[in-house]
Every structure is written in C-alpha cells, then in structure tokens.
N, C-alpha and C positions, 0 to 999 in steps of 0.2 A: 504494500500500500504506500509506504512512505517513496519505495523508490520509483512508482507512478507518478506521485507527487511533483518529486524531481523532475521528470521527464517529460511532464506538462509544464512546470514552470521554466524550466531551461526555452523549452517552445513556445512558450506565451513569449520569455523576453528576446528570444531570437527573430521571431513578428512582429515584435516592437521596437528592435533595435532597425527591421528592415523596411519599417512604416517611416519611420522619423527618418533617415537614412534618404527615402524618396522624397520626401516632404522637404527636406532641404535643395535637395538637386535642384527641386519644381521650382524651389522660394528665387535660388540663384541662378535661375535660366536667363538671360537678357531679355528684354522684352523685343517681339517682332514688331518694328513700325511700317504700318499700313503703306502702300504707296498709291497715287494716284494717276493709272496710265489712263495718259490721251488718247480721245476720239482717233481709230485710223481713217485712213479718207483713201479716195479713189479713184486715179487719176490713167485714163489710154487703156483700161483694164487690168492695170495691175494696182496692188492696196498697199499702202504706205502706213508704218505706223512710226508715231513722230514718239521721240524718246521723253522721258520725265523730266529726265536730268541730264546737263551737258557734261556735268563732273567727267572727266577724265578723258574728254574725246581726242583724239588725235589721231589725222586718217592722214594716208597721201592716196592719191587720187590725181583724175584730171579734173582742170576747174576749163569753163569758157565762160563767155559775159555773154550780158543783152545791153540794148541802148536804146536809141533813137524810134525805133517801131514799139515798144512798150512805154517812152516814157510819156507822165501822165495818167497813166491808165492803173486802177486800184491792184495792190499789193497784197499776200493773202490777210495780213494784219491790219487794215482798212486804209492803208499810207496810199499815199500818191507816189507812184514811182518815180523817183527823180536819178535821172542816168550822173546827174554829176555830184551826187552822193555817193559816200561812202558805206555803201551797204551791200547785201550778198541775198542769195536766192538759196535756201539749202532744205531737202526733202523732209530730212526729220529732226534735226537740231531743234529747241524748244526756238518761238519767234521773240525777238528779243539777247537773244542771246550774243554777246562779241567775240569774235575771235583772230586770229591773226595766221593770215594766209603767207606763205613763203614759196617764192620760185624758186623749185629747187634746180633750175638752171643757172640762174643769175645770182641766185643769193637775195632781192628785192624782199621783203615786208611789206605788210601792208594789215592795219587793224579797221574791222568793219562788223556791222551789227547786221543779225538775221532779221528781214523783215516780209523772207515772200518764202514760198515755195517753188520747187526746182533744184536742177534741169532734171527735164525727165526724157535726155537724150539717153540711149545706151550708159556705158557705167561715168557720167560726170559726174562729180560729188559734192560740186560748187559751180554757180552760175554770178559771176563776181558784172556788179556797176561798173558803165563804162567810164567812170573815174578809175576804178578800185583797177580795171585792168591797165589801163594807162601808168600810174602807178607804178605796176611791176614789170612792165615790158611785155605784156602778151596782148594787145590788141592785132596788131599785123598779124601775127600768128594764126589768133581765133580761139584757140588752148593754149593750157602749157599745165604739165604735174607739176603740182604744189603738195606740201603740208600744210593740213586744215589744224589747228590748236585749240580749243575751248580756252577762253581767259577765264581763272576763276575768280568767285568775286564781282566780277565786274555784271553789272546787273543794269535795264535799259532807264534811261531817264524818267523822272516822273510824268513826263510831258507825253512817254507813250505808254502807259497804265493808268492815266487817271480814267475813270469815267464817268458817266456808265455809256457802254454798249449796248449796241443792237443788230440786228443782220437784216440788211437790203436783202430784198428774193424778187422783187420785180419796182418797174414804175409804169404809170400811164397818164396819154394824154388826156383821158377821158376819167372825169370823174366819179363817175358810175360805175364805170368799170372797176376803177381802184375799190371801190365802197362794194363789190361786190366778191371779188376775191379776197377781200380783208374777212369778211363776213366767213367764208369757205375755209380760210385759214384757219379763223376760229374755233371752228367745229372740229378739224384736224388736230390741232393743238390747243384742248379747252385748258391748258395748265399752263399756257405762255402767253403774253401779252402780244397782241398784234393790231397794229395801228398805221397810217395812212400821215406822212408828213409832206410838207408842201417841198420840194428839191428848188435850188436857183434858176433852173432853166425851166423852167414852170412846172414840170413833171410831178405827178402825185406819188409819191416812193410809200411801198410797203412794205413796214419793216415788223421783227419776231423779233421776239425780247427785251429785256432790259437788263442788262448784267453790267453788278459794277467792278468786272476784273477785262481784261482782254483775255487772259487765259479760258476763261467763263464764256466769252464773246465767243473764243476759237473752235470749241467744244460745242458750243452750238452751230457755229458754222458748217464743221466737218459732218454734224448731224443731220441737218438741214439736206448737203450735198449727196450724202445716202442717202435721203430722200427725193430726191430728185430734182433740186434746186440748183443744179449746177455751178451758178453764176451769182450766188451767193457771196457776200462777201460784208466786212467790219464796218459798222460806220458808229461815231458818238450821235448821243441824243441826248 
C-alpha cells in the first residue's frame, strides 16, 4: 500500500513538474505580430502582389523610363505624373517608398520615390522619370541594369499621406447619368460611401470612398480594379 502511495505521488509530481514545465515555454514564446498584406491587383493577365514592407529590398535588374507620352496623366497613387521628377514606377515596392537606383555601368546614383506602378514589360524591375534617367546616363540607351536599394527610414512627405481619399471609377457629361450610376454603385457597395463631385473641366466625377490613409485609398483601388473598374484611380476629397 504505502509503496503505491509512492508510485502515484512520484507520478502526480512528474505531471506536474511536466505541466509547469509547458506553461513556461507557452509564457516565453514571442508573440507573433499580425501583418497586413496588400490588395494584389491585375494587370495584361498576370497578378501582382505589392509587398508590406520595403525593409530589406535590394534587387538588380533592368530599369527603363517613361516621359513625354505619360506625363500628366494620373499615377497609381493619384499624382500627376511629372516626367521631370524624381520619381520611379515599381510593381510591388509599397507606393511611397524611396530608394536609390545605381548604374551599374557607370557607377551614377540617383535617389527617387515610388509613386506608380510598372513596367510590366518582360522582366524590368524599374520604370525610372525621364529626369531620374537623364540623371544616370540611360536615356539614349532606353535600359540599363541597375541596383534597386530600399532607403530605410526614409518615409514619403506629409504632403503625400494627408487626406482623406477617395477613388474616381468614372465621370460624365450628363448629369443624370452621373446620379444614376452613383445610385447602382450604391446598391453594389451599401458599406462604402459613393458620391458624385463636380471635376474643373465641368465633368461630374464619381467617386467610392473616403479613407483617410493613401495606403487605405490603395487597397480600395486594387479592389475596385478586381472589380472591374479598370481605370480607377486616387484622388483627395
């Protein structure tokens, strides 16, 4: 009897030295922090998915530019593209983001912020402002392989995160029309704001949402374009 005693109490504290034992591991595990992946989007039939975080990019690759036949015309992040900025076109890089492009022919630098999407030629990995290419010496060319770097740290001015946003999906000249698709939109999306603003050129613009991040704007944009809004794109309200 006494030596069952034993033999149950050695095994009660051998399950309880191997409870407590777990219960610390558990206590001292790190905690996993959540992350938040971007809308991917989809462009020529193939899907892009834009990364969270630039932490640690550093690609070589081919870059080529745009100019003169885009500029002006909206940016995926609702800019107006301005060819003699310093700015870059890049697929998945978060927008916003800067980084410093190197010819690695010539040795050139050059530091410049994401502000569009691109190229979605064959494998380019940068679509650099016809400043940005001047710059390094690849205009005549057309290409040239660079190293792409993420600056870290370096985060976009306030002046392209203030908001709030909203996403253009159409305009008209006809007012009716606008007050009718607003209406159809609604019904599509009873949990998003959609509204009808007057544009400069007289146009009635209708726009989805009101988000006050551009990250927020982006995510609805990419969503919108699975939807079949193509031509979607950022604008402040």
């Amino acid at each position: 009897m006494n030596c069952t005693r034993q033999t149950v109490s050695a095994l009660f504290l051998a399950a309880l030295l191997l409870f407590t034992t777990a219960c610390a591991t558990k206590q001292h595990r790190p905690p996993v922090e959540p992350t938040k992946k971007p809308r991917p989007y989809k462009v020529l039939g193939k899907w892009y998915q834009p990364l969270a975080s630039a932490t640690g990019y550093d690609k070589v690759g081919v870059a080529s530019w745009y100019g003169p036949n885009f500029h002006g015309k909206l940016t995926a992040n609702g800019e107006k593209y301005n060819m003699h900025a310093m700015t870059a076109a890049h697929k998945t890089l978060p927008l916003g983001t800067f980084v410093k492009v190197r010819h690695l022919k010539n040795g050139k630098t050059v530091v410049l912020r994401i502000n569009d999407r691109g190229p979605f030629v064959g494998s380019r990995i940068i679509d650099l402002s016809n400043k940005a290419a001047h710059a390094i010496g690849m205009v005549g060319s057309g290409t040239a392989r660079v190293r792409v770097t993420a600056i870290p740290g370096k985060t976009p001015s306030s002046r392209h995160r203030a908001g709030p946003f909203g996403v253009q999906i159409a305009s008209f000249g006809n007012m009716a029309n606008a007050t009718a698709f607003t209406a159809k939109l609604s019904a599509q999306y009873p949990r998003l704001p959609v509204k009808t603003m007057m544009g400069k050129t007289g146009l009635t613009r209708v726009v989805v949402g009101r988000l006050s991040t551009r990250d927020g704007a982006t995510d609805l944009q990419q969503r919108l374009i699975q939807d079949g809004f193509s031509s979607a794109f950022i604008i402040g309200i």
